[in-house]
C-alpha positions in Angstrom: 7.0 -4.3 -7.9 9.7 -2.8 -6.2 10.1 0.6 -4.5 13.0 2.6 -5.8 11.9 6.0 -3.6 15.8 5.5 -1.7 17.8 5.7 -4.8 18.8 9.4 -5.5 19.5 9.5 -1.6 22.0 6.2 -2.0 25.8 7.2 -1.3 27.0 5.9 -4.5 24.1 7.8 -6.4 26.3 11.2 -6.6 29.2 9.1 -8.0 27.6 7.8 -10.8 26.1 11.1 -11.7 29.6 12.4 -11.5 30.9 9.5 -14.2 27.3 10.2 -15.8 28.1 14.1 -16.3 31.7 13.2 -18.1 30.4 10.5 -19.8 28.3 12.3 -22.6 25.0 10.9 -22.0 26.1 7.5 -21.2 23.1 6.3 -19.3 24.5 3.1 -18.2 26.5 4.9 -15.9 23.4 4.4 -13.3 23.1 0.6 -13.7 24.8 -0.7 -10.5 23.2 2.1 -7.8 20.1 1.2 -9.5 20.8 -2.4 -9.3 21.9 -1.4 -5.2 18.4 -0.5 -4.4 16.2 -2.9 -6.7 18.4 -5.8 -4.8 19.1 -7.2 -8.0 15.9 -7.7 -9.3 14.0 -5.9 -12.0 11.8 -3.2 -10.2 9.0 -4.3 -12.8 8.4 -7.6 -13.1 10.9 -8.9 -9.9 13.0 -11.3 -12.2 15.9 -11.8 -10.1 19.0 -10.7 -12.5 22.2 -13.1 -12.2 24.4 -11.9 -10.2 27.2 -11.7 -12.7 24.9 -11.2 -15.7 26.7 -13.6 -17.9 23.9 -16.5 -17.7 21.2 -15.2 -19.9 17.8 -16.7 -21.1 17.4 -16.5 -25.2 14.2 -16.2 -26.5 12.9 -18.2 -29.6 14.3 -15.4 -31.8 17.9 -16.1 -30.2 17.6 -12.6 -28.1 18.8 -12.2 -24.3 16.1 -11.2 -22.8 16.9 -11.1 -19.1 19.7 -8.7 -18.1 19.6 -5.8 -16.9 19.4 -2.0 -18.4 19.1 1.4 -18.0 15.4 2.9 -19.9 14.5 6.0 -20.4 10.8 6.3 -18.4 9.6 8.6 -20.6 10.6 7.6 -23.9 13.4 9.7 -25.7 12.0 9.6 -29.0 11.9 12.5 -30.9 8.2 12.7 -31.3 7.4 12.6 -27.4 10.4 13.5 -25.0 13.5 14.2 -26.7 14.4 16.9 -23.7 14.8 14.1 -21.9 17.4 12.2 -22.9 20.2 12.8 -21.1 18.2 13.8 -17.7 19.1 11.2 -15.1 15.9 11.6 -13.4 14.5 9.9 -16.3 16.2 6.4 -16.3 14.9 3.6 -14.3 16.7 0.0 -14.3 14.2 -2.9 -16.0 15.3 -6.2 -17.5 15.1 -6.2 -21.0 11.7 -8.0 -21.5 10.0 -5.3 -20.1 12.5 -2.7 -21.1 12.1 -3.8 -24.9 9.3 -6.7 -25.4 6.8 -4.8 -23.2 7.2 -1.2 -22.6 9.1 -0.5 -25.8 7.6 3.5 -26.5 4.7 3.2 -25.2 3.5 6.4 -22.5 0.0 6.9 -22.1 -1.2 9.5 -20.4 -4.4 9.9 -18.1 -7.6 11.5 -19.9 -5.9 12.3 -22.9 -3.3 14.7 -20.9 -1.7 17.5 -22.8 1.6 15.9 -23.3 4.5 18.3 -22.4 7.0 19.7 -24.4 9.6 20.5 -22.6 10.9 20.3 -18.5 8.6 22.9 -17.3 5.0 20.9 -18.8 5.7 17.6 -17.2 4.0 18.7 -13.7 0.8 18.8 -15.3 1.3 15.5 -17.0 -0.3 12.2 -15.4 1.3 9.3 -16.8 -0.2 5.6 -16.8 2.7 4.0 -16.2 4.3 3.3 -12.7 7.2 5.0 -12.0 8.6 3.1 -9.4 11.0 5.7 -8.3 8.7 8.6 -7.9 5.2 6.4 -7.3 4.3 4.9 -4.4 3.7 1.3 -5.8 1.7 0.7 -2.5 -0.5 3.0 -3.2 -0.9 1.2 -6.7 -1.4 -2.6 -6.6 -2.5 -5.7 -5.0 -1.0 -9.0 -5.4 -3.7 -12.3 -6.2 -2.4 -15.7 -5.7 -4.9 -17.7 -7.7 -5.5 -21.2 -10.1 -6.3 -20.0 -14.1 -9.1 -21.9 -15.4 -6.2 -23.8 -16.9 -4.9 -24.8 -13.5 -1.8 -22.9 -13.5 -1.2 -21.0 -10.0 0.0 -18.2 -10.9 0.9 -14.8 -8.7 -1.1 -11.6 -10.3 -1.1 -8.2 -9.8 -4.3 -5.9 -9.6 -5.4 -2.8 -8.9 -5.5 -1.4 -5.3 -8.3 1.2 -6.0 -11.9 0.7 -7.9 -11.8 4.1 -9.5 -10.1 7.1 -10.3 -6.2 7.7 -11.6 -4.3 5.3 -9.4 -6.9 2.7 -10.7 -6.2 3.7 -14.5 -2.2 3.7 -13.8 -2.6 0.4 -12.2 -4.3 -1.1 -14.7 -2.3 0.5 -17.5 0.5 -0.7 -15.8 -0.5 -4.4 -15.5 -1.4 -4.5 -19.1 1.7 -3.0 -20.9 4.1 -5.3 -18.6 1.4 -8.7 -18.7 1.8 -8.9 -15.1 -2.0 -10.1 -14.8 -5.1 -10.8 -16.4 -3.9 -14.1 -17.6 -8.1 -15.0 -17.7 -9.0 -12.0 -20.1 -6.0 -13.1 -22.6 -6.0 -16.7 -22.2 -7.9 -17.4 -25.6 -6.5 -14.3 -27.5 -3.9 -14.3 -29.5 -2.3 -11.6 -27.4 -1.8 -14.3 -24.9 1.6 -14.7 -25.2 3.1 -11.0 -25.4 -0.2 -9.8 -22.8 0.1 -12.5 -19.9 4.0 -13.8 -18.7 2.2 -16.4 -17.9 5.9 -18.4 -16.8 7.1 -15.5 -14.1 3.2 -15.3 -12.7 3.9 -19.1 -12.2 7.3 -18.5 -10.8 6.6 -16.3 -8.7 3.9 -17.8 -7.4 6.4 -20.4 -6.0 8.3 -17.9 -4.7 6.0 -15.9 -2.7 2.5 -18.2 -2.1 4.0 -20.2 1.7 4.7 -16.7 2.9 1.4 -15.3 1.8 0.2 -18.7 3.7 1.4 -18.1 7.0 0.7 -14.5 6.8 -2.8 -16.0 7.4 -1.8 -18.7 9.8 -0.7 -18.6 13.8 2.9 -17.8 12.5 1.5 -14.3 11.2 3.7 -12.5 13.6 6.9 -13.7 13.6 6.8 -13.7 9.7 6.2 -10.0 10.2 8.9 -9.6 12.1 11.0 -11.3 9.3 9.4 -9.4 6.8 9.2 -5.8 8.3 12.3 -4.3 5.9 11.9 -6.5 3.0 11.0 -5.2 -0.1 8.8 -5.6 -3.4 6.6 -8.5 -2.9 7.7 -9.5 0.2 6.8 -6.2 1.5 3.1 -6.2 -0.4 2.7 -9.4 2.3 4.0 -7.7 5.0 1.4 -5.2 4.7 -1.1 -7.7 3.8 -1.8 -6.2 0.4 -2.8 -9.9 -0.7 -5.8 -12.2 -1.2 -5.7 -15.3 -2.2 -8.5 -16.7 -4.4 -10.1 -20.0 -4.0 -8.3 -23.2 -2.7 -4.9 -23.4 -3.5 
């Protein structure tokens, strides 16, 4: 999970607005000073996007999947935030898994929230999905390196806190984009769509030897390394990690 806090403060944010304001709504406007600040990678899920684009992976159905695009955070349908459309505050870059496979229009909304109606409402809103823009995604989750029951090692994200809103966001969050859980869905039939069970395992290759000698003698100069990385790399260098069990 990625913070995106930087972006309206990026150089080439004010130039894209400018093409976005001429452009009549044309969202994608925003995709490469998003891209800028996300380092390439979905903010989401942390696929790494090819750097041209052009190599894609298809789904069964044929689909690309993983490039990138511009979504609307709230959704833009009529029947929840139509107001929104065309308010670049509102976009944030995903790949198109969790973009179209995952989030899709889905915005639930803390203890059945009065949804708002128009610009003025949304400060009383409490949304359950991260906003990795305007959220601190600290403040949100942890990441588990653990074995499944299966024996797949696989990198998870959990909740930070035990109780209140950021725990609800978190684990909203975690369930509409199947970043964990893999345990609870394993013998549903949601298993699939609810747990991507391949980029939990991917990352977990990616991530598990620094997460290793974060707890080793090395811890220190790994921290030096790591002290302006971001997304997962920075959850380690804050030690905002376990790892369950014997790897």
């Amino acid at each position: 999970m990625i913070n995106m806090s930087a972006l309206y403060e990026h150089s080439d944010y004010q130039d894209a607005l400018n093409t976005f304001n001429t452009s009549h709504c044309k969202w994608s406007s925003f995709t490469n000073v998003h891209m800028k600040i996300s380092k390439n990678r979905c903010p989401i899920c942390e696929y790494l996007f090819e750097e041209n684009s052009e190599i894609r992976r298809e789904n069964k159905h044929g689909e690309n999947l993983i490039v990138p695009t511009i979504d609307h955070y709230r959704p833009k349908k009529e029947a929840l935030y139509p107001f929104l459309k065309c308010d670049h505050e509102n976009y944030l870059l995903m790949c198109f898994e969790c973009n179209s496979s995952y989030k899709k229009s889905k915005f639930p909304l803390y203890n059945s929230t009065t949804r708002a109606t128009n610009q003025n409402e949304l400060i009383d809103e409490k949304p359950l999905i991260v906003n990795p823009i305007t959220d601190d995604v600290y403040e949100l989750f942890t990441l588990v390196f653990k074995r499944t029951s299966s024996g797949r090692k696989v990198l998870e994200l959990k909740p930070k806190e035990s109780s209140g809103y950021l725990h609800h966001k978190a684990v909203e969050t975690i369930k509409v984009f199947g970043l964990g859980n893999c345990e609870v869905y394993r013998h549903t039939d949601d298993n699939i769509h609810n747990c991507r069970i391949e980029i939990l395992v991917s990352h977990f290759g990616s991530f598990y030897n620094f997460a290793k000698i974060m707890n080793s003698v090395k811890k220190e100069a790994l921290k030096e390394r790591l002290k302006n990385s971001s997304g997962f790399l920075q959850f380690i260098y804050r030690e905002q990690f376990e790892i369950q069990g014997i790897l």
